[in-house]
C-alpha positions in Angstrom: 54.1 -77.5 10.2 57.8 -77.3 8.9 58.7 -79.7 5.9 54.9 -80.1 5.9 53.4 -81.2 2.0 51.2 -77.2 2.1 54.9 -76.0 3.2 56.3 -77.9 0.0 54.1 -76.8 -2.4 53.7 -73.2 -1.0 55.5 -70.0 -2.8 56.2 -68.6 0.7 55.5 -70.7 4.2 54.7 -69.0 7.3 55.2 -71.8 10.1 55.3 -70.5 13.3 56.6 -72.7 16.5 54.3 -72.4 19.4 55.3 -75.6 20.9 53.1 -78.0 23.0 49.4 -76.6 24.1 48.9 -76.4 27.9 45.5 -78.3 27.1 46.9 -81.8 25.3 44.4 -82.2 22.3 43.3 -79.0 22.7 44.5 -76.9 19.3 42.7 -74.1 19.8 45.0 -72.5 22.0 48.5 -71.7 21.0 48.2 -72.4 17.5 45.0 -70.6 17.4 46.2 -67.6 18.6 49.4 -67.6 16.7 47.3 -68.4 13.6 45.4 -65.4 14.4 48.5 -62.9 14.9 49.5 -64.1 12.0 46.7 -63.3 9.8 46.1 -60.2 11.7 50.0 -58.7 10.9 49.2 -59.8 7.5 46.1 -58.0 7.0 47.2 -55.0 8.8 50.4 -54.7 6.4 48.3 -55.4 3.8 45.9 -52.2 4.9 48.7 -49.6 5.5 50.3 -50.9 1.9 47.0 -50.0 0.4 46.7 -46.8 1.9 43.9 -47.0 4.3 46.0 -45.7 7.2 45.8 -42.2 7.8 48.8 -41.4 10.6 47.9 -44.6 12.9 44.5 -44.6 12.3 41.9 -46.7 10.0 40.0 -44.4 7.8 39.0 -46.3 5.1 36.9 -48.7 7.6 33.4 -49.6 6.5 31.1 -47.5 8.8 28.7 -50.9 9.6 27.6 -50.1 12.7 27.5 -47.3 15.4 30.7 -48.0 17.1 32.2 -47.3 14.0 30.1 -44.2 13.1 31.4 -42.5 16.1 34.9 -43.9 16.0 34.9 -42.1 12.6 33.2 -38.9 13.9 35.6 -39.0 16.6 38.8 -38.9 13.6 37.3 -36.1 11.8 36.6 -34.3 15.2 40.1 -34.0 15.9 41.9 -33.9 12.5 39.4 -31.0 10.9 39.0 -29.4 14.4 35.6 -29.4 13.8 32.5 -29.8 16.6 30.5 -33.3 17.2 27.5 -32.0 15.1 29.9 -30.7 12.3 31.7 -33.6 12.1 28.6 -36.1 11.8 27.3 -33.6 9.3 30.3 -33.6 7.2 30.5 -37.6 7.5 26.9 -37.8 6.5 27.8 -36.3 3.5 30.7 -37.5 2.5 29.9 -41.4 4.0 33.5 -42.1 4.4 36.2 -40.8 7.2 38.6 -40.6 4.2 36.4 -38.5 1.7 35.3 -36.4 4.5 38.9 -35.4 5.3 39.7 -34.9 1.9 37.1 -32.8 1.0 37.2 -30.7 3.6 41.3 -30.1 3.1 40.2 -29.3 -0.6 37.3 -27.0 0.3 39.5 -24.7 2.5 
């Protein structure tokens, strides 16, 4: 909230006007989803900063589940050129989309 005592004390204050919630009581709403945005654009400025965007993709994303797995299989598929079994192989070596690429670059 503007002129809020967090706003005071703050280095830097993000306060973003969403104005009244379509739900009265109901916060979770606007100012849920604008919190959200928020905190996404941060962390997504904070990511390409950092380096872990390759072109407009996430490559240094932790390979948790399978989704993932084949979401990186799929980015080494078409930035190597390489087949589906190639590219799993190369990933299974390498456990990273970024090291993969790397290496693979370097190796040629």
């Amino acid at each position: 909230n503007a002129e809020s005592p967090l706003a005071k004390t703050a280095n830097l204050a993000i306060e973003v006007v969403v104005g009244p919630e379509f739900v009265t009581g109901s916060s979770r709403m606007k100012a849920g989803t604008a919190q959200k945005l928020v905190l996404n654009m941060i962390t997504t400025s904070t990511m390409i900063q950092l380096g872990h965007i390759k072109g407009n993709k996430m490559v240094d994303m932790q390979l948790s589940n399978n989704k993932l797995v084949d979401r990186g299989v799929k980015m080494i598929m078409n930035e190597l050129g390489v087949t589906k079994p190639e590219a799993q192989e190369l990933l299974n070596k390498y456990k990273s989309v970024r090291t993969t690429i790397k290496q693979h670059n370097h190796d040629k």
